[in-house]
N, C-alpha and C positions, 0 to 999 in steps of 0.2 A: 933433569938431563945433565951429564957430565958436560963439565965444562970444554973439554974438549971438541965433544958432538958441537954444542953451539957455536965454538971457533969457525968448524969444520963449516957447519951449517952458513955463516957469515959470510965465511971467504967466499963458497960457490955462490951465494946471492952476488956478493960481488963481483965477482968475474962475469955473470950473467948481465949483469948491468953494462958493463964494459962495449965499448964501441965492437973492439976484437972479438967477441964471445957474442953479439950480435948477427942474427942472419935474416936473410929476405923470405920471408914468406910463402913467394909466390914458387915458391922450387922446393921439389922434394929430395931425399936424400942423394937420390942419384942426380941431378940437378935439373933435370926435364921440369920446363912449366905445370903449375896446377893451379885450378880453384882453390882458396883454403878453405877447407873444411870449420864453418862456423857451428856447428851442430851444439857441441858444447858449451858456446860461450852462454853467458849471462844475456836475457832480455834485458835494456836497459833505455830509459830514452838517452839520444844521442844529437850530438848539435856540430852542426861545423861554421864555421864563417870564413871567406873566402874575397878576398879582394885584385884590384890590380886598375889599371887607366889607363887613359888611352890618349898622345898628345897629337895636334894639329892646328894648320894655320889659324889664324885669328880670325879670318874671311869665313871658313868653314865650322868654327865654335858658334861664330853669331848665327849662321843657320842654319843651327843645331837650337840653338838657346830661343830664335824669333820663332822658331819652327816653319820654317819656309823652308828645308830640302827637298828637294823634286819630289821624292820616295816618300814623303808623310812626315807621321810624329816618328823622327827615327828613334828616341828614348822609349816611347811608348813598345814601337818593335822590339828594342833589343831587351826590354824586360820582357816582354811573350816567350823571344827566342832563349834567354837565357832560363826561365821557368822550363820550356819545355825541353831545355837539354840536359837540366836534372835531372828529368822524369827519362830521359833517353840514357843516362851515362853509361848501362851495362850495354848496351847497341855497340858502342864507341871504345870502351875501353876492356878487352877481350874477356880479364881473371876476375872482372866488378860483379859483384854478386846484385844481381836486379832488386830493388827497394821497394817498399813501401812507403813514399814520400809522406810525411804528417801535415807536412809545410815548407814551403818557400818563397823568401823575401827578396826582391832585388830593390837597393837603392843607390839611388846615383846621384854623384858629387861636382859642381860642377865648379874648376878655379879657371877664375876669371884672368888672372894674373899667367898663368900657365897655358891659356887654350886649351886646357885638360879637362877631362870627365873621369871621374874616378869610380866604381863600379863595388859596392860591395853587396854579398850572396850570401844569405842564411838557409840551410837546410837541416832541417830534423825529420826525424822519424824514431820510432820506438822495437827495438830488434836488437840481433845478435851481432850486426859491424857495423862499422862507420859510416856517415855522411862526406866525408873530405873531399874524395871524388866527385859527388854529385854539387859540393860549394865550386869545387876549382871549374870542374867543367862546366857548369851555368857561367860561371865568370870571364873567362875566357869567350864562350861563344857570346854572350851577349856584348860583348870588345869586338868580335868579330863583325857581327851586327852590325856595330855602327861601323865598323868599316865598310863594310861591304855597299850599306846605305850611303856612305859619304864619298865614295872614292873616285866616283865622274869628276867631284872637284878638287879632293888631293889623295893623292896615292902615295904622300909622304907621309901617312900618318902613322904612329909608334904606338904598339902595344906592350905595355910593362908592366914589370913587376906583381903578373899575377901569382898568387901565394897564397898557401893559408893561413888565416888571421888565428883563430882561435879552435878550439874543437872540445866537447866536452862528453863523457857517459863513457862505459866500455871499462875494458882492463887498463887501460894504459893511463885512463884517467885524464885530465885537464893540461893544454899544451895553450898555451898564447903569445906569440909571436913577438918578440921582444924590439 
C-alpha cells in the first residue's frame, strides 16, 4: 500500500475516534429515533456490571441489617426486584433491544460507618449487543426497592451514583470505570 493511502487511512481512523466525529446511535440520518439495527454485528458473549447505593438514617440501616422492617427481608426483595427488572429492561427503556439473559447477579454491600447499602449487578448474555442497560436498570430499581420498602420510616433516603462499573464482549470491547 502507498504510503500515502496508509496516512490517509490513519487519519480517518483518527477522526472517527474523536469525541467530534462521534454520533448517537439511536437516530438516523435525518435524526428521527430508531432501533439500531444489530443484525450484523458479531454473536459474542457480553458482560456488564453495574453499581450504585443508597444512603440513610442509622435507625433505618439497623432494620435493614436485624431484618426487622415491617415489609420483610427488604434485601432479599430488592435482589428479586432488581433480577426481574433486567429480564424487564426493553418494557422500560423504548430503543433496548429485549435479551436473552444468560445470567444475573445482585450483590449487596453494606457500610456500617455510612448507613449505606451499596448494590452491585452483573448481567450477561451471549448476542449481538450489550448488557449495560439490563446492569444499570436492575441496579437502580433494586435502590428503588429498598426505598420503596423503607420509606414509612425515612423518606430522606439518597440514591447515588448508579453507574456502570465495567462491561465486556462486542465491538467496542472492555470499558472499566476508572
Amino acid at each position: 500500500m502507498p504510503r500515502s493511502a496508509k496516512t490517509t487511512k490513519k487519519t480517518a481512523s483518527a477522526k472517527a475516534m474523536r469525541p467530534s466525529a462521534r454520533h448517537f446511535t439511536h437516530f438516523d440520518a435525518a435524526g428521527a429515533a430508531h432501533m439500531v439495527d444489530v443484525a450484523g454485528k458479531d454473536v459474542t458473549r457480553r458482560v456488564a456490571r453495574a453499581g450504585g447505593r443508597i444512603v440513610m438514617q442509622s435507625a433505618t440501616f439497623a432494620l435493614i441489617r436485624a431484618g426487622s422492617a415491617r415489609k420483610g427481608d427488604v434485601l432479599g426483595v430488592a435482589r428479586i426486584a432488581a433480577i426481574q427488572a433486567a429480564k424487564r429492561t426493553s418494557e422500560l427503556i423504548p430503543l433496548c433491544h429485549p435479551l436473552a439473559l444468560t445470567k444475573v447477579t445482585v450483590a449487596f454491600d453494606q457500610d456500617i460507618a455510612a448507613s449505606a447499602i451499596a448494590i452491585e449487578v452483573t448481567a450477561e448474555t451471549v448476542g449481538q449487543t450489550g448488557v449495560e442497560m439490563e446492569a444499570l436498570t436492575a441496579a437502580a430499581v433494586g435502590l428503588l426497592t429498598v426505598y420503596d420498602m423503607c420509606k414509612a420510616v425515612d423518606r430522606g433516603m439518597r440514591i447515588e451514583g448508579v453507574r456502570l462499573l465495567e462491561k465486556s464482549g462486542g465491538k467496542s470491547g472492555h470499558f472499566k470505570a476508572g
